[in-house]
Structures are given as C-alpha cells and as structure tokens.
RODO-2510 file (C-alpha; in nm, 4 decimals, decimal comma):
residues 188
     n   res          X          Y          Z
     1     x     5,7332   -10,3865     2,0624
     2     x     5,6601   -10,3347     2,4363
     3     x     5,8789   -10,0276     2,4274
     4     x     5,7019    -9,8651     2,1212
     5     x     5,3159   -10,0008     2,2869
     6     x     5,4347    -9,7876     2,5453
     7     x     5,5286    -9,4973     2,4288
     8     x     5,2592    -9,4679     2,2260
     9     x     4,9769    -9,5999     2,4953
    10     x     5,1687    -9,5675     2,8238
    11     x     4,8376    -9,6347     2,9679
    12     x     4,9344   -10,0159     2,8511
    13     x     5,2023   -10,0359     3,1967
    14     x     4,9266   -10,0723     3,4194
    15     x     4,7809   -10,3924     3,1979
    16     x     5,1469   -10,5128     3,1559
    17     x     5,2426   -10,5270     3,5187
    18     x     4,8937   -10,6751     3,6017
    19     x     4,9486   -10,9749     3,3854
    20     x     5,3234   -11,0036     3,5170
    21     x     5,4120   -11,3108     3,7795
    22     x     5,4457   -11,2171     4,1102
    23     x     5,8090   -11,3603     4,1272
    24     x     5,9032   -11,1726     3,9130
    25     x     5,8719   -10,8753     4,0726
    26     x     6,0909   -11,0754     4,4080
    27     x     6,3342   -11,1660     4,1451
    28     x     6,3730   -10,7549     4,0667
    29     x     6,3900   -10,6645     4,4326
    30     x     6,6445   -10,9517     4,4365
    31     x     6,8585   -10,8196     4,1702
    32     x     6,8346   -10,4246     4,3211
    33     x     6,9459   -10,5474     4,6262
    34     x     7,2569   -10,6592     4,4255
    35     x     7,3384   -10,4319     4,1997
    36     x     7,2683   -10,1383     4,5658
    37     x     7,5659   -10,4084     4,7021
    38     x     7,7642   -10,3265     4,4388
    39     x     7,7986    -9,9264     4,4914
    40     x     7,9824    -9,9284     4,7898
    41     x     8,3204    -9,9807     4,8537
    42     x     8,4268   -10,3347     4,9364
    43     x     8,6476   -10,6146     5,0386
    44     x     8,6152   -10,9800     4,7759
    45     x     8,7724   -11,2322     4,7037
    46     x     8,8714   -11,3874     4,4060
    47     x     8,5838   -11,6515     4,4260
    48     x     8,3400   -11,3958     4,5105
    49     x     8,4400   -11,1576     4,2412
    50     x     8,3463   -11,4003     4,0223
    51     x     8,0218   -11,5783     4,1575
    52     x     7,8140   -11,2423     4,0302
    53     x     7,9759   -11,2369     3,6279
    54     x     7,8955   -11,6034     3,6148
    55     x     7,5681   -11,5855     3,7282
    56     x     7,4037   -11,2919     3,5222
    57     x     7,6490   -11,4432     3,2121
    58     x     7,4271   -11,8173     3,2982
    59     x     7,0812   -11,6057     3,3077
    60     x     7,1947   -11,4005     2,9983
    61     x     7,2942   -11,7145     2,7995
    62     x     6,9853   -11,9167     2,9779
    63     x     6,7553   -11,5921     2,8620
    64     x     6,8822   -11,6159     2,5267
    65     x     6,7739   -11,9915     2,5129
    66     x     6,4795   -11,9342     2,7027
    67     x     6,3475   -11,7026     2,4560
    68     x     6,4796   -11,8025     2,1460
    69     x     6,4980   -12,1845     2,1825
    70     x     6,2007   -12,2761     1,9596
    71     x     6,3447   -12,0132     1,6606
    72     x     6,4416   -12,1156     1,3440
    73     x     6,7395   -11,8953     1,4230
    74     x     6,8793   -12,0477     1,7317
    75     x     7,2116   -12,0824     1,5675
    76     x     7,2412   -11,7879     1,4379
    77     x     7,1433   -11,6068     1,7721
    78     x     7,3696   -11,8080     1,9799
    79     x     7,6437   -11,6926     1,7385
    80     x     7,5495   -11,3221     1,7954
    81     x     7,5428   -11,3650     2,1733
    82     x     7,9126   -11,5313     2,1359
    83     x     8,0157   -11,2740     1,9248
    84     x     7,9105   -10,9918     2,1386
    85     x     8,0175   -11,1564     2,4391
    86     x     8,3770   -11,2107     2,3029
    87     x     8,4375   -10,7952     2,1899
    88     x     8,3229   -10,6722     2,4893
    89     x     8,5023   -10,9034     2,6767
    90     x     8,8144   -10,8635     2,4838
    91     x     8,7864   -10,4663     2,4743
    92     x     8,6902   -10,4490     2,8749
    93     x     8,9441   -10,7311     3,0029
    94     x     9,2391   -10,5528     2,8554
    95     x     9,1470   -10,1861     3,0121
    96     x     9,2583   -10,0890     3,3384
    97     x     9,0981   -10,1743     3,6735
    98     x     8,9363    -9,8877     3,8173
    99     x     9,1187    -9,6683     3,9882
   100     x     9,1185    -9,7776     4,3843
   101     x     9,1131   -10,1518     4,3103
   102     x     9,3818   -10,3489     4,5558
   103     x     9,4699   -10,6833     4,5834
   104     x     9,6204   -10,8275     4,8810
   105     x     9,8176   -11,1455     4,7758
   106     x     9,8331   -11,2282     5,1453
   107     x     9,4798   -11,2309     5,2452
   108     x     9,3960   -11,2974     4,8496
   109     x     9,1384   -11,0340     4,8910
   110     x     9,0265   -10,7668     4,7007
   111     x     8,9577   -10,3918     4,7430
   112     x     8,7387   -10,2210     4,5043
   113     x     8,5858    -9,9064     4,4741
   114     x     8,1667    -9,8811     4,4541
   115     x     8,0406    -9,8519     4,1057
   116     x     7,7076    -9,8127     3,9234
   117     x     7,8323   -10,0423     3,6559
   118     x     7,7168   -10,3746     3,7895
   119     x     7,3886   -10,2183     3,8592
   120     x     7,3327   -10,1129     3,5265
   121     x     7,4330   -10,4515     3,3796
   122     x     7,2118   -10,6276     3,5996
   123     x     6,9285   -10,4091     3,5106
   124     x     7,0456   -10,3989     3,1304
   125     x     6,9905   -10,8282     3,1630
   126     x     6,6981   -10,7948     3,3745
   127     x     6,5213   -10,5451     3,1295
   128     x     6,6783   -10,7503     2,8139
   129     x     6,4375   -11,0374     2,9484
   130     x     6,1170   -10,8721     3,0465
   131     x     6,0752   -10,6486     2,7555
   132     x     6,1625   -10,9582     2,5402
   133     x     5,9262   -11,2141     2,7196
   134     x     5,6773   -10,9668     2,7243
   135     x     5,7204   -10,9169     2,3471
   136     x     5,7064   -11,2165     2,2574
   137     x     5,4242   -11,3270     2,4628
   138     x     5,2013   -11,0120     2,2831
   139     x     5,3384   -11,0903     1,9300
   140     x     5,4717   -11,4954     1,9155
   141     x     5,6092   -11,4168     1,5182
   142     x     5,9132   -11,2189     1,7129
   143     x     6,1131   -11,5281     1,7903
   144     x     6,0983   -11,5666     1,3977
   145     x     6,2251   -11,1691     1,2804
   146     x     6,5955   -11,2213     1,2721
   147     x     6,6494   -10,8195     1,3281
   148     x     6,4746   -10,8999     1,6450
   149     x     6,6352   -11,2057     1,7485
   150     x     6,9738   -11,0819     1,6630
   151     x     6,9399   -10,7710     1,8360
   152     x     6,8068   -10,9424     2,1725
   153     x     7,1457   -11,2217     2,1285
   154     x     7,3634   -10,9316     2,1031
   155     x     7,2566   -10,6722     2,4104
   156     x     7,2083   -11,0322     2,6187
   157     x     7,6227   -11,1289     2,4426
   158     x     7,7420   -10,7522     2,5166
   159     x     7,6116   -10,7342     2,8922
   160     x     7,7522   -11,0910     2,9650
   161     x     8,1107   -10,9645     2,8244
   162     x     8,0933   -10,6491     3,0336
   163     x     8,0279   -10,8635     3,3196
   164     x     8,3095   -11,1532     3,2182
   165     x     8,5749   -10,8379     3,1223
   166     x     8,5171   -10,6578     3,4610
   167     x     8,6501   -11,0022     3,6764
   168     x     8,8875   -11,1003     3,3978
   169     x     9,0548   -10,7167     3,4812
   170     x     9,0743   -10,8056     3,8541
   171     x     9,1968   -11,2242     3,7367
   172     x     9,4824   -11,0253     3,5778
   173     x     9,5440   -10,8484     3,9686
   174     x     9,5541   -11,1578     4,1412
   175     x     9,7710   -11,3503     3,8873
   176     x    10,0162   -11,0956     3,8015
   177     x    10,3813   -11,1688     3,8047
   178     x    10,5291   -11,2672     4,1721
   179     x    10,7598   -10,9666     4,1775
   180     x    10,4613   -10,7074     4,1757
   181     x    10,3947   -10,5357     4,4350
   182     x    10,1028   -10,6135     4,6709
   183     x     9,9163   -10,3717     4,7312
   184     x     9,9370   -10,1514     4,4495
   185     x     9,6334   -10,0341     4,1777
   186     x     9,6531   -10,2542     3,8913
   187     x     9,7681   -10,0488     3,5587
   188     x     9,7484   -10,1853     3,2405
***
C-alpha cells in the first residue's frame, strides 16, 4: 500500500514522514548505528554474538503481534512467521561461517569479519514495520487480507531466521568437538 502510494504519488513521503513519531526516527538512527557496528571487523563473544539475533528476532516476533494481534488471522500469521523462521534458520545454520571467522576457546572470543548482512536485516525488520504500521494505519481492512498478513509474518519469520542461523553458525564454532583446533575458520 505505502509502497505503491508512493510510487505512484511520491509527493505522499513528505505527508508520511510528517505524521511519523519523532522516536521513531531515534529508534532508526539507533538501529544504523548498529547495523554501521556490524561492518567492521571485530572481536565477540559468545553472549554478545547473540544479544543482537535475539533482539531484532523479539521486535520481529513483537512486530508481528503488534500489528497483527487484533486479526482474525493471528494464528495463521504466527504460523507463517514460525515457518519462515524455521527454513531460513535451518538452510543458514547449516552453511559455513564466513570466511575469517575465529574462535578462541581460550579467551571464548570471537573473530569475525565486517559484513553488510546484519545491516540489511536490521533495515529489512525496521522497514517490515514502518511500511506495515503505516499501511495499516491508512487502510485498517489490511490486518484482515490474509495475502497481506501472510506476507508481512513471513519477511518478519525469514529475517528473524537469518538473524537466529547467522549465531547458530558461530554456536556450532564455539561448541565443536574438544579435539578441534582453536583457532581455525569454521568449515562445514
């Protein structure tokens, strides 16, 4: 809806952004900031590695509810959002780290390359939200179009897998079999 109002009056932004909260905008910054943290080269640990998948998994799932709560298909998109969530999880967890990723078992620390993925996923989520709060708040009868609800559950399930696969890859690292080496990139 927004995306279509757009391209077909993209003199609409202006009106959009006008009527949007002013936290949300802070909550954007926020989530650049992140996802700029995420393109460099760094040192995590296990915990830490793991704080940023849960998070944007919670505000995908709490998104989902958010938006879709009062819908006659609530089950049904909770079911797509599993369902997405679970294949990509499955497919990414079971793929190779990227290349560069070490795990020191003594200091129980990760190195891992910078990577535009998490940015994209954040944005993907943040995007998922806007477009579909904005949506809804133009046209209401959305949270009733099961093509529309469905679709929503399943970008929100897919990005939350992503997210979930990419620590699961680096879970598999840090719990491999004692007689692996150190501080060797993971293969599958």
């Amino acid at each position: 809806m927004l995306i279509q109002m757009l391209i077909q009056q993209p003199q609409m932004l202006g009106t959009v952004l006008k009527n949007t909260p002013l936290w949300v905008g802070g909550l954007f910054a926020a989530l650049i900031a992140l996802g700029l943290s995420q393109v460099r080269s760094r040192t995590a640990g296990l915990a830490r590695v793991t704080v940023v998948p849960a998070v944007m998994t919670t505000l995908s799932l709490l998104g989902t509810v958010s938006t879709f709560g009062g819908s006659p298909l609530i089950g049904s998109v909770l079911l797509a959002w599993l369902a997405a969530a679970a294949a990509s999880l499955a497919i990414i967890a079971t793929m190779a780290a990227p290349a560069g990723t070490l795990y020191d078992a003594a200091t129980r620390k990760f190195h891992q390359p910078g990577s535009w993925v998490p940015m994209l996923l954040i944005l993907g989520i943040f995007l998922t939200k806007y477009i579909g709060g904005v949506d809804l708040a133009m046209q209401p009868g959305l949270a009733r179009d099961a093509q529309y609800t469905l679709t929503t559950a399943v970008l929100y399930g897919l990005f939350s897998g992503i997210f979930i696969g990419r620590a699961a890859r680096l879970w598999r690292i840090a719990y491999r079999r004692p007689n692996a080496p150190a501080n060797r990139p993971f293969t599958a």
